[in-house]
Structure formats: C-alpha cells, structure tokens
PyMOL Python script that loads the backbone (N, CA, C, O; Angstrom):
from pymol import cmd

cmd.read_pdbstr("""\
ATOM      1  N   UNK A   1       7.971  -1.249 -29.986  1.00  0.00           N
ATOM      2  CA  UNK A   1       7.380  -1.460 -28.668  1.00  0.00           C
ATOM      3  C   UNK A   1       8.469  -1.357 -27.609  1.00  0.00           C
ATOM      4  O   UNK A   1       9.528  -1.930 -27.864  1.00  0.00           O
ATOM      5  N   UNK A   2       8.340  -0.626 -26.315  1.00  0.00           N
ATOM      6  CA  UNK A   2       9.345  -0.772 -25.312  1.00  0.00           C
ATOM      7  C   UNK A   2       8.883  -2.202 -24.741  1.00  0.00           C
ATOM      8  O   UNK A   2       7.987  -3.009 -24.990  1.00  0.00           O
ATOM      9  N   UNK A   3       9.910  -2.101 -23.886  1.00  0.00           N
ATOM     10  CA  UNK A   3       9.884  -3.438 -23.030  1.00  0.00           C
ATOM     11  C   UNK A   3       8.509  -3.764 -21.741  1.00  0.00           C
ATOM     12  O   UNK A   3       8.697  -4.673 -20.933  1.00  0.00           O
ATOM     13  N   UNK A   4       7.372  -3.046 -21.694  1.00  0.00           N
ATOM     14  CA  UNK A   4       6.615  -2.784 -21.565  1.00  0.00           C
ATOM     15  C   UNK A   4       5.526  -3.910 -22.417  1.00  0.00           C
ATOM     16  O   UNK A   4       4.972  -4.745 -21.702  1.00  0.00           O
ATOM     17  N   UNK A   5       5.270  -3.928 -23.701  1.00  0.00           N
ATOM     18  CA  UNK A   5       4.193  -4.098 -24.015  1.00  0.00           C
ATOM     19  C   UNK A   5       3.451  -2.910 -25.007  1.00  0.00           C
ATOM     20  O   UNK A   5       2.508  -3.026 -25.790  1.00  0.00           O
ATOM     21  N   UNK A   6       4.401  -1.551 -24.587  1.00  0.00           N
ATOM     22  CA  UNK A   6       3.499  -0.560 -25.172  1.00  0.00           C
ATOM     23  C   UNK A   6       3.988   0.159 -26.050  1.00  0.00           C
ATOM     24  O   UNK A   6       5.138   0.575 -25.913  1.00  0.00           O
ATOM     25  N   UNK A   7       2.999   0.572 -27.500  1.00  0.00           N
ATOM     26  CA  UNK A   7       3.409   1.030 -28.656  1.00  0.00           C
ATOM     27  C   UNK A   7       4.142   1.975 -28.264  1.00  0.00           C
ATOM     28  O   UNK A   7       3.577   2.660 -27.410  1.00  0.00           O
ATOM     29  N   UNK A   8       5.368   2.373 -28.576  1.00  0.00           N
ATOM     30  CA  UNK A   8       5.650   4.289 -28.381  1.00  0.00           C
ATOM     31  C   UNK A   8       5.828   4.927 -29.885  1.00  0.00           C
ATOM     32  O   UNK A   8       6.903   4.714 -30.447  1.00  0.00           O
ATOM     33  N   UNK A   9       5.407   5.252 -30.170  1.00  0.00           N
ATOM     34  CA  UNK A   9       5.321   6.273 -31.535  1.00  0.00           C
ATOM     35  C   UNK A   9       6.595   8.073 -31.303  1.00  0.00           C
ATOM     36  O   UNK A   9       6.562   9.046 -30.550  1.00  0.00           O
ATOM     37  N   UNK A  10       7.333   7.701 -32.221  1.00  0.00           N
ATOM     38  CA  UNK A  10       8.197   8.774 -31.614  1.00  0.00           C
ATOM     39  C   UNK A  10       8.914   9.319 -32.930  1.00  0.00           C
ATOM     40  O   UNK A  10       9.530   8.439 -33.532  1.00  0.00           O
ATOM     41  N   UNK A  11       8.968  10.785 -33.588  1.00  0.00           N
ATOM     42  CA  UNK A  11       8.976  10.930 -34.629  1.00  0.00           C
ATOM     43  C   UNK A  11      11.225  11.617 -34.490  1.00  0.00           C
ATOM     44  O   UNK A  11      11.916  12.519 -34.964  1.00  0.00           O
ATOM     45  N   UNK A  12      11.383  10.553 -33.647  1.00  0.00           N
ATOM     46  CA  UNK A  12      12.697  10.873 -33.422  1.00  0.00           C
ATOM     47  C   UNK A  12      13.618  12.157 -33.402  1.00  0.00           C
ATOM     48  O   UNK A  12      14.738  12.198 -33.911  1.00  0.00           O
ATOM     49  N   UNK A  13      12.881  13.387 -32.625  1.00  0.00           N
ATOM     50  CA  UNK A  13      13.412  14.595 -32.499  1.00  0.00           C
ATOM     51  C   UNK A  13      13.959  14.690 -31.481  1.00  0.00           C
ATOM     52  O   UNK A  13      13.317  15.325 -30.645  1.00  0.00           O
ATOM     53  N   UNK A  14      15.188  14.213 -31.073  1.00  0.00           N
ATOM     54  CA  UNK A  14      16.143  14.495 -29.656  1.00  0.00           C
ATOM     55  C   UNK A  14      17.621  14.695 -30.043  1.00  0.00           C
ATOM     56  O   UNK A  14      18.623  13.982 -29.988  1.00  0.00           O
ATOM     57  N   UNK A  15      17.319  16.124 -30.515  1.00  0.00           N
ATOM     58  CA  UNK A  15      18.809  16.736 -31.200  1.00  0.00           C
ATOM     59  C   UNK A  15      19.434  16.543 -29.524  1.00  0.00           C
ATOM     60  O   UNK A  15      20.331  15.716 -29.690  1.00  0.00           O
ATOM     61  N   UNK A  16      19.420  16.729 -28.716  1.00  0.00           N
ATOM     62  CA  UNK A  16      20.057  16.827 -26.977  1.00  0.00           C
ATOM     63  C   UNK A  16      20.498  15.521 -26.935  1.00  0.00           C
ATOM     64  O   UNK A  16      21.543  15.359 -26.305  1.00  0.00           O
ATOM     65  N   UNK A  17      19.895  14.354 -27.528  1.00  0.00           N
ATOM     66  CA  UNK A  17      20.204  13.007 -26.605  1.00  0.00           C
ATOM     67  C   UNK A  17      19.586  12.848 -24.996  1.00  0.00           C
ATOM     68  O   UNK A  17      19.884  11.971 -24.185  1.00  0.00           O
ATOM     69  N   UNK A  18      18.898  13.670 -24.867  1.00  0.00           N
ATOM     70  CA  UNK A  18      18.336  13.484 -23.247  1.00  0.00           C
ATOM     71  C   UNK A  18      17.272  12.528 -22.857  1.00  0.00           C
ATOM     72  O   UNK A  18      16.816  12.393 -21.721  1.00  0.00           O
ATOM     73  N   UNK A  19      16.794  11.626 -24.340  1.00  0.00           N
ATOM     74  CA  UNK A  19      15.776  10.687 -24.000  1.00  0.00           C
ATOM     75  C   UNK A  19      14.879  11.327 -23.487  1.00  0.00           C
ATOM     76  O   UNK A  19      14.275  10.939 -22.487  1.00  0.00           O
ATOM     77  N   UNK A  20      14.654  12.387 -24.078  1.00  0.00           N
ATOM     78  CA  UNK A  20      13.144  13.414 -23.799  1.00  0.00           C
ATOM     79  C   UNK A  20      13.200  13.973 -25.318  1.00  0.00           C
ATOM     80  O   UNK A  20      13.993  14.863 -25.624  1.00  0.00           O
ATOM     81  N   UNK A  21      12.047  13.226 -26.514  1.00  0.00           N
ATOM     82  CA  UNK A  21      11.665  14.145 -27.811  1.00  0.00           C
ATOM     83  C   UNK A  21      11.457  15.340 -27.632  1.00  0.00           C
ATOM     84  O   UNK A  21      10.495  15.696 -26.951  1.00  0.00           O
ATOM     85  N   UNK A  22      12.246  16.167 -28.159  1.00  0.00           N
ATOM     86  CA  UNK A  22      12.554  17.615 -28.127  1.00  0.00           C
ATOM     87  C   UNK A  22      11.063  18.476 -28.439  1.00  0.00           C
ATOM     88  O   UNK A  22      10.961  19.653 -28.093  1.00  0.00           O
ATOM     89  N   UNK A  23       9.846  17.691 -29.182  1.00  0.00           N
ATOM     90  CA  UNK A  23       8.725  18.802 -28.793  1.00  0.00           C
ATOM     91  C   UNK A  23       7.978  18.084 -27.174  1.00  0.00           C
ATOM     92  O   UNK A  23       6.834  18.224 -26.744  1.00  0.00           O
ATOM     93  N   UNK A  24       8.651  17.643 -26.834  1.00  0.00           N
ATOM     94  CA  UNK A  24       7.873  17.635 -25.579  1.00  0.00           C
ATOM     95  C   UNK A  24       8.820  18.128 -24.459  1.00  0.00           C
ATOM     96  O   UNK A  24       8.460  18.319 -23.298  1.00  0.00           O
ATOM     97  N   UNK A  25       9.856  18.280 -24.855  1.00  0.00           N
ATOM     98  CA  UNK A  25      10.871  19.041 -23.352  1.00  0.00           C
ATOM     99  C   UNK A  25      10.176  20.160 -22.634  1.00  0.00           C
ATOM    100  O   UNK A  25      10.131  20.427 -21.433  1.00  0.00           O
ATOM    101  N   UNK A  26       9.622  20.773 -23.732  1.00  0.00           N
ATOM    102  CA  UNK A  26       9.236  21.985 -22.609  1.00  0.00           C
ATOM    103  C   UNK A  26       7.893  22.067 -22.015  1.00  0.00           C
ATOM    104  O   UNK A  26       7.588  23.146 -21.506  1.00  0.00           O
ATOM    105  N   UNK A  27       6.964  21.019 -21.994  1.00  0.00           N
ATOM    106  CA  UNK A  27       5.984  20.388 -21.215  1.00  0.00           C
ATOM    107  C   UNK A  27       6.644  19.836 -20.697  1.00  0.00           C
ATOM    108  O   UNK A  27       5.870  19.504 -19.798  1.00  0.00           O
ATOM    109  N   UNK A  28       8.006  19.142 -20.314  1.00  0.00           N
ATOM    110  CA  UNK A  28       8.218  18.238 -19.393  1.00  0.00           C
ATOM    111  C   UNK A  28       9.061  19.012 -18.369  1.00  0.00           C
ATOM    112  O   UNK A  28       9.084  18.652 -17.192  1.00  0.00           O
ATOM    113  N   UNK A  29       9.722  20.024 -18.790  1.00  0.00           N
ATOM    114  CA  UNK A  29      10.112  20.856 -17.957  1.00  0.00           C
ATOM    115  C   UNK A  29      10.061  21.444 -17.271  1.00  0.00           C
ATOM    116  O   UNK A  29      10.772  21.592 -16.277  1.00  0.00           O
ATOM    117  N   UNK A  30       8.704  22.232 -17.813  1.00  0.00           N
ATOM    118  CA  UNK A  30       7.911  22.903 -17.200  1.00  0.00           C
ATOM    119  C   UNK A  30       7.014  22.231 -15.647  1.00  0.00           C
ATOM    120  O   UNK A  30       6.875  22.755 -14.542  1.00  0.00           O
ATOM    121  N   UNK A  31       6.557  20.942 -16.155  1.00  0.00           N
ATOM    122  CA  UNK A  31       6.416  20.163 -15.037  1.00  0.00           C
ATOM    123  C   UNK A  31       7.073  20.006 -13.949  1.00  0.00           C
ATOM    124  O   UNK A  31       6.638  20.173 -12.810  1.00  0.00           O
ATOM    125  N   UNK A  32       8.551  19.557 -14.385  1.00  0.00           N
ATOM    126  CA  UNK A  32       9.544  19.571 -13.496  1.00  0.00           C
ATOM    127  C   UNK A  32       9.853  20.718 -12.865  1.00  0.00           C
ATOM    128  O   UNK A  32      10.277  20.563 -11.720  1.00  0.00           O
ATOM    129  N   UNK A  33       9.797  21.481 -13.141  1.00  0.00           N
ATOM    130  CA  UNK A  33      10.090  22.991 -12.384  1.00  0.00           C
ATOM    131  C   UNK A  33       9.008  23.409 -11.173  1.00  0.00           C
ATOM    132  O   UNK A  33       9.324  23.946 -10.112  1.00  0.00           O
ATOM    133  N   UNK A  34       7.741  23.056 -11.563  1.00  0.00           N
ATOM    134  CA  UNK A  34       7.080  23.532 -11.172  1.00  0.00           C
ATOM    135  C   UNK A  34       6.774  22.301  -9.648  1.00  0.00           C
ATOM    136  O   UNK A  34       6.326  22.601  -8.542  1.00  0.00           O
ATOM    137  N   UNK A  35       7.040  21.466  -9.956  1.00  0.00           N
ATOM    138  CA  UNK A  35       7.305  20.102  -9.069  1.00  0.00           C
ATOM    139  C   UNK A  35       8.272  20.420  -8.050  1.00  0.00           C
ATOM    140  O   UNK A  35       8.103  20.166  -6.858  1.00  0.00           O
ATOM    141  N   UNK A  36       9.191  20.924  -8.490  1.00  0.00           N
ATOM    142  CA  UNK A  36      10.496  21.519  -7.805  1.00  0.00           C
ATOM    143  C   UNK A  36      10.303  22.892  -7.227  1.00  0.00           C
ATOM    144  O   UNK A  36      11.286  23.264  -6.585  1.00  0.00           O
ATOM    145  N   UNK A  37       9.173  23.863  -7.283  1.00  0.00           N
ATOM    146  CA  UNK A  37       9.333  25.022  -6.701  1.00  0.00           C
ATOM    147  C   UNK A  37       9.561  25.195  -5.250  1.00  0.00           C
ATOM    148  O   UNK A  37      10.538  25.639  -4.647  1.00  0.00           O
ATOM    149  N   UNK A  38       7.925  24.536  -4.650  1.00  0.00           N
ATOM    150  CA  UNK A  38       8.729  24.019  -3.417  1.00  0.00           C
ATOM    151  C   UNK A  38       9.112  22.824  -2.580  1.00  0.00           C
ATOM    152  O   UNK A  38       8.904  22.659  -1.378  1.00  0.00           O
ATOM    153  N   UNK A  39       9.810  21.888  -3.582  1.00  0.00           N
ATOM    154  CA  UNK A  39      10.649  20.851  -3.749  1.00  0.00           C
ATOM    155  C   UNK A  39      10.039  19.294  -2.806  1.00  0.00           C
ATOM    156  O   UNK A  39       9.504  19.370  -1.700  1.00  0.00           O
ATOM    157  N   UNK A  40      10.155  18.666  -3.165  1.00  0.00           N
ATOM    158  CA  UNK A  40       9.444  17.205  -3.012  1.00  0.00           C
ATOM    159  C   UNK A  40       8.793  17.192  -1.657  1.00  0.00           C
ATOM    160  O   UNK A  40       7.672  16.695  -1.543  1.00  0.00           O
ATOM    161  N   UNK A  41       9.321  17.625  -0.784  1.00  0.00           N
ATOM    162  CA  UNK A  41       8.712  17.719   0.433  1.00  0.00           C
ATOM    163  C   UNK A  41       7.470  18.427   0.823  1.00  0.00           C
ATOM    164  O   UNK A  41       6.935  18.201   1.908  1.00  0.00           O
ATOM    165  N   UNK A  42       6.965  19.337  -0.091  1.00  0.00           N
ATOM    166  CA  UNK A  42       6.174  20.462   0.307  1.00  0.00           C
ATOM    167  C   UNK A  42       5.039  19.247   0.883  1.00  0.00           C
ATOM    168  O   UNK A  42       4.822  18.139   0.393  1.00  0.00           O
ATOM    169  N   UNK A  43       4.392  19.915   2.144  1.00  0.00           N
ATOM    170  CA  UNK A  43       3.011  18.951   2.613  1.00  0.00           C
ATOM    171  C   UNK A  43       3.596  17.889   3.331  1.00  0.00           C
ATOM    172  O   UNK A  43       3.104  17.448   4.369  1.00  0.00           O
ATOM    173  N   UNK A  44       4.686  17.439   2.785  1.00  0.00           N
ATOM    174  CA  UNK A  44       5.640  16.100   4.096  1.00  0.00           C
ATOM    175  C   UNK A  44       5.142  16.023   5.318  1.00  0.00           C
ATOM    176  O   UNK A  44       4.484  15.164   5.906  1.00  0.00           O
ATOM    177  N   UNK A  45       5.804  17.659   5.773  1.00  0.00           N
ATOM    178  CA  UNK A  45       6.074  17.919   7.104  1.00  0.00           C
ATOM    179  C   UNK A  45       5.034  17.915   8.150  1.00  0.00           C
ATOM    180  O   UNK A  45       5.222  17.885   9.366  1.00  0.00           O
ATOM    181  N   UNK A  46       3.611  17.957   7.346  1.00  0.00           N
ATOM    182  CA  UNK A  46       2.546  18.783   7.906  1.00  0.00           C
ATOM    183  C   UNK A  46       2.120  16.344   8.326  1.00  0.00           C
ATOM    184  O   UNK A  46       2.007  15.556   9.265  1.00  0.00           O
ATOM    185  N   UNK A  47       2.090  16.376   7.181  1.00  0.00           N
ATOM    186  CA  UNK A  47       1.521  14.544   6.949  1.00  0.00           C
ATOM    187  C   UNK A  47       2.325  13.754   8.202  1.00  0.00           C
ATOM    188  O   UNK A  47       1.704  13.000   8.951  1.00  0.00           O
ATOM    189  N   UNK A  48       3.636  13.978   8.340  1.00  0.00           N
ATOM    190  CA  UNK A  48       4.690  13.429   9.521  1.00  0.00           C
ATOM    191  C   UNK A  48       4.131  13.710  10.757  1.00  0.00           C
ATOM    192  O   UNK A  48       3.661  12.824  11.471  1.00  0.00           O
ATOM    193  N   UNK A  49       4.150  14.997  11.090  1.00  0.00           N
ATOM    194  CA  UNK A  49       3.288  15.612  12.281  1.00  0.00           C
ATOM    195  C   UNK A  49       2.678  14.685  12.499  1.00  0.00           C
ATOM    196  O   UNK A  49       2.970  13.972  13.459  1.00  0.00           O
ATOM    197  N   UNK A  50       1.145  14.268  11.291  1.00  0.00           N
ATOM    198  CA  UNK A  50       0.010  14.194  11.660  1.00  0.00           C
ATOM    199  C   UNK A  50      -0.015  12.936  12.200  1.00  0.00           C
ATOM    200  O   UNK A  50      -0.616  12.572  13.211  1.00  0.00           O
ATOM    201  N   UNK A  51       0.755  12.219  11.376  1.00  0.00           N
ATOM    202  CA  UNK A  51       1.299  10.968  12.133  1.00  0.00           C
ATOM    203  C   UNK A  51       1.779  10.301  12.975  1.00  0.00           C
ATOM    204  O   UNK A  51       1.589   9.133  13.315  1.00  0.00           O
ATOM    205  N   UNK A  52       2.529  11.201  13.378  1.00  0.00           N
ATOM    206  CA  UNK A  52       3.089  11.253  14.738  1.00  0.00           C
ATOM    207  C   UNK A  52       2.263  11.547  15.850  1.00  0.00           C
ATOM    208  O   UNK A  52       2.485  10.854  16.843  1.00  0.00           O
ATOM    209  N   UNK A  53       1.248  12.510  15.952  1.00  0.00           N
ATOM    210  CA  UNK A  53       0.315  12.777  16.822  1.00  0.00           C
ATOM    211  C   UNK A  53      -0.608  11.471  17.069  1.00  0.00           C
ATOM    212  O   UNK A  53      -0.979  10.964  18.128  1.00  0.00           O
ATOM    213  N   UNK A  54      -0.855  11.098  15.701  1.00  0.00           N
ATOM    214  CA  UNK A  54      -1.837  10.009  16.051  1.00  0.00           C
ATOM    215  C   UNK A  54      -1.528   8.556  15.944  1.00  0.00           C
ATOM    216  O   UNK A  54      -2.440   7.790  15.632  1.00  0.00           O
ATOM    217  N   UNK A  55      -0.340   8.109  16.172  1.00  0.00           N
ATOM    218  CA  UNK A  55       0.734   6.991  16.602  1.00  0.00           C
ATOM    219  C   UNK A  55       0.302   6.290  15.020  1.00  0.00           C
ATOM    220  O   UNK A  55      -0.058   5.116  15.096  1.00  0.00           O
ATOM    221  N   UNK A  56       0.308   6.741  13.992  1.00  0.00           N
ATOM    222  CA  UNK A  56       0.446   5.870  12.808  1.00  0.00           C
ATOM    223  C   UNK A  56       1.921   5.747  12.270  1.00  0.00           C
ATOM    224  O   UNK A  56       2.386   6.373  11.317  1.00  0.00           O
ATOM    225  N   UNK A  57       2.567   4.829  13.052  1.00  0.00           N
ATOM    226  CA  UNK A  57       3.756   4.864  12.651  1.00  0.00           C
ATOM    227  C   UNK A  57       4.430   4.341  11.507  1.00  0.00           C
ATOM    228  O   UNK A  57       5.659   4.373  11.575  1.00  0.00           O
ATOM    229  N   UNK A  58       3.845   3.796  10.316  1.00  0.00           N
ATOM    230  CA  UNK A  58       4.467   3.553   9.150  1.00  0.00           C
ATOM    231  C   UNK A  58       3.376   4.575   7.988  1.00  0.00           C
ATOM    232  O   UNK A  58       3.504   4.460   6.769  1.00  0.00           O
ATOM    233  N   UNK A  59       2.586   5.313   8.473  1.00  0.00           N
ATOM    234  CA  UNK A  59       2.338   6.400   7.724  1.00  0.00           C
ATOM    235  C   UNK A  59       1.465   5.951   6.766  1.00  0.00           C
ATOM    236  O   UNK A  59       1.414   6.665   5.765  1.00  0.00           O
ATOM    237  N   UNK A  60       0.477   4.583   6.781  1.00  0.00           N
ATOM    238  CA  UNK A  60      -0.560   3.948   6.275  1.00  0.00           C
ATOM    239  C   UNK A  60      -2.314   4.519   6.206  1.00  0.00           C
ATOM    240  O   UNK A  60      -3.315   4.140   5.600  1.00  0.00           O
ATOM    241  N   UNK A  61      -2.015   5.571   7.144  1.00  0.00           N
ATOM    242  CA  UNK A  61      -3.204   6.506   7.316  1.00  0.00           C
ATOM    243  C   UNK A  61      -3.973   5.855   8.431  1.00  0.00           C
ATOM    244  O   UNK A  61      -5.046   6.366   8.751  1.00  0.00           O
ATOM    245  N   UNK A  62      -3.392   4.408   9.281  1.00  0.00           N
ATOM    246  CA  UNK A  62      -4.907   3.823  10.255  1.00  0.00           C
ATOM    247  C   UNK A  62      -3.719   3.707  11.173  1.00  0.00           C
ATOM    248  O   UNK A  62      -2.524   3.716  10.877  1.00  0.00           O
ATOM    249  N   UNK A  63      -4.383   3.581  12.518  1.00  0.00           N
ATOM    250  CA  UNK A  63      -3.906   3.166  13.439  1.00  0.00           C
ATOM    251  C   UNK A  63      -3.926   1.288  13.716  1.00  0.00           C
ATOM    252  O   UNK A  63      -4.901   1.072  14.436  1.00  0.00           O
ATOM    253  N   UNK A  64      -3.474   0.456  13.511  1.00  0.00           N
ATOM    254  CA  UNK A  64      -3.305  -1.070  13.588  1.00  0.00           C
ATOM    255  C   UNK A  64      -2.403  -1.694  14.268  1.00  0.00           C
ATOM    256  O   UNK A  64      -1.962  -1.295  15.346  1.00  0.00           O
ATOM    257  N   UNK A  65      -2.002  -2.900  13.587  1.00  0.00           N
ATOM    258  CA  UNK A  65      -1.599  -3.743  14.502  1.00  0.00           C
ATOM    259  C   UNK A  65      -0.044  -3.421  14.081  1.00  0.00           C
ATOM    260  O   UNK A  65       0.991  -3.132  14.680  1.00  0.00           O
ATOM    261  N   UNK A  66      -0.410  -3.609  12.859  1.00  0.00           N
ATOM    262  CA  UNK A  66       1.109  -3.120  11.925  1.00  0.00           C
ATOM    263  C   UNK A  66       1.529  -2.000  12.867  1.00  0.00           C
ATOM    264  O   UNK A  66       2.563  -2.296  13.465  1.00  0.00           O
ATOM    265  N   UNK A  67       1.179  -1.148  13.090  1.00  0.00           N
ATOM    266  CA  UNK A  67       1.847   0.151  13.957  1.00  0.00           C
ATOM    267  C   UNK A  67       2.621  -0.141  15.091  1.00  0.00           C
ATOM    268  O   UNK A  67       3.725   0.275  15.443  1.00  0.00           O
ATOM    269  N   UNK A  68       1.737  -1.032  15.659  1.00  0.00           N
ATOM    270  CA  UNK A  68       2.551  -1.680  17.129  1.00  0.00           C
ATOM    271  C   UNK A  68       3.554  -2.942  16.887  1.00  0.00           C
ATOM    272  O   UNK A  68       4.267  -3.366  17.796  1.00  0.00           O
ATOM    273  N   UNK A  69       3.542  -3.524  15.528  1.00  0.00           N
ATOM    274  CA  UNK A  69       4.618  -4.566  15.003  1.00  0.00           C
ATOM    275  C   UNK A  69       6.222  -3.229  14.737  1.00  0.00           C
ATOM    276  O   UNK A  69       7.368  -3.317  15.180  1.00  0.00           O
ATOM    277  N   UNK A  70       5.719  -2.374  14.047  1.00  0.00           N
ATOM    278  CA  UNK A  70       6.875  -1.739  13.845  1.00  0.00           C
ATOM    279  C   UNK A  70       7.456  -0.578  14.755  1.00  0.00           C
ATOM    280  O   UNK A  70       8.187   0.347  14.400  1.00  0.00           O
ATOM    281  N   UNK A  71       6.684  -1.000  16.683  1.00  0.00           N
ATOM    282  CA  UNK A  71       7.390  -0.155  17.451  1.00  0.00           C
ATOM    283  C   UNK A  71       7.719  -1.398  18.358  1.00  0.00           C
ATOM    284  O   UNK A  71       8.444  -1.154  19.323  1.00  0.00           O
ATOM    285  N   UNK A  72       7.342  -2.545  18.211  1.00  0.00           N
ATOM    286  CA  UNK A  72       8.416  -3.628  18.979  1.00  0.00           C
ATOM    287  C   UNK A  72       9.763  -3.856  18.152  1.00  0.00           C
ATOM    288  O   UNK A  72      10.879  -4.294  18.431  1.00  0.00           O
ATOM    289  N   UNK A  73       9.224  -3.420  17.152  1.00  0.00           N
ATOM    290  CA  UNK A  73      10.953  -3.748  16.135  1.00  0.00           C
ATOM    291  C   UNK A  73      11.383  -2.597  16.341  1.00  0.00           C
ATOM    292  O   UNK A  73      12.567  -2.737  16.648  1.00  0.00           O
ATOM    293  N   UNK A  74      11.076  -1.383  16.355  1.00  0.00           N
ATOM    294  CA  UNK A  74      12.209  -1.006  16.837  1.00  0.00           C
ATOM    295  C   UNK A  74      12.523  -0.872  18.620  1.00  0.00           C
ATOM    296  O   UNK A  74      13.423  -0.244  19.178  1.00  0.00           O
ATOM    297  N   UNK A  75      11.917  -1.333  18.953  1.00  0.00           N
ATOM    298  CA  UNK A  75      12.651  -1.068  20.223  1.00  0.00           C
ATOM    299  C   UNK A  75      13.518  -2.437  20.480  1.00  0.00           C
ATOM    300  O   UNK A  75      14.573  -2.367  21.111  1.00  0.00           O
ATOM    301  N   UNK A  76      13.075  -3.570  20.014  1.00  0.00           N
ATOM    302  CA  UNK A  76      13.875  -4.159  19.943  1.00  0.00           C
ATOM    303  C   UNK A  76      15.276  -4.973  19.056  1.00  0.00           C
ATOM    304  O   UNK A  76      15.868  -6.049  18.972  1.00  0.00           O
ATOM    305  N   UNK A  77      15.265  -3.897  18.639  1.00  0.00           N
ATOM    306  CA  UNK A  77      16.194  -3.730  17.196  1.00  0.00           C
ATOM    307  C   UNK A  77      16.276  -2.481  16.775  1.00  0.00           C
ATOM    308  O   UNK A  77      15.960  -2.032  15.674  1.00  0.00           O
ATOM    309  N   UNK A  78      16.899  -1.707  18.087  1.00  0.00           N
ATOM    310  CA  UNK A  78      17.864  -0.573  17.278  1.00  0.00           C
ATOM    311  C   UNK A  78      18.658   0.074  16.885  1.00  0.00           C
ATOM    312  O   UNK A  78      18.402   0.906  16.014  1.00  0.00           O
TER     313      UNK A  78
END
""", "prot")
cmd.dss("prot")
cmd.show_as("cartoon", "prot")
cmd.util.cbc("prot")
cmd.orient("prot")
C-alpha cells in the first residue's frame, strides 16, 4: 500500500529507475508530450483577458466581494 491508503499492484518493471513501470512509460509519455505541445499555458491567455475585462480579479469565474477584498490589498499593500 502507498502512503495513501491505496493498493498499488506493480509487477516491478523499471529497468530506468524513473519511478514510471516501464510498460506504462510510453502512455505516460505520450501524455506528456502531447500536454506539452502547446505548453501549459495554451487557453491561459484567452481566460486572463477574460478576466480582466470583467474585473474578476482572483480568476474564481464571479464577480464578488472577494474581488474587491483583493484590490484594496493591493492597493494598499504594494
């Protein structure tokens, strides 16, 4: 059991040592690559905008009170 709670069943194939079982590297890689094509940000930029246009300033999706708590902090703390 990991430290979790949860069974892991693992038929100990990690000739690499990378703490990735070697029949699953290349499903996990593949993931990763494809995660990475156009790299963590893709869609960010467009979500920031949108936020910005419509004064949601901690990026919670609503306009509130919270929004106007975290533009007295910063204006008064910056």
């Amino acid at each position: 059991m990991d430290g979790m709670g949860i069974l892991v069943q693992w038929n100990g194939t990690d000739c690499n040592d990378d703490g990735i079982p070697d029949d699953c590297e290349e499903v996990y890689s593949e993931g990763y690559d494809l995660g990475n094509a156009e790299g963590y940000t893709a869609g960010l930029e467009e979500g920031i905008l949108l936020g910005g246009q419509s004064g949601d300033a901690n990026g919670d999706g609503t306009l509130d009170v919270l929004d106007i708590v975290y533009f007295i902090d910063v204006i008064l703390n910056p």
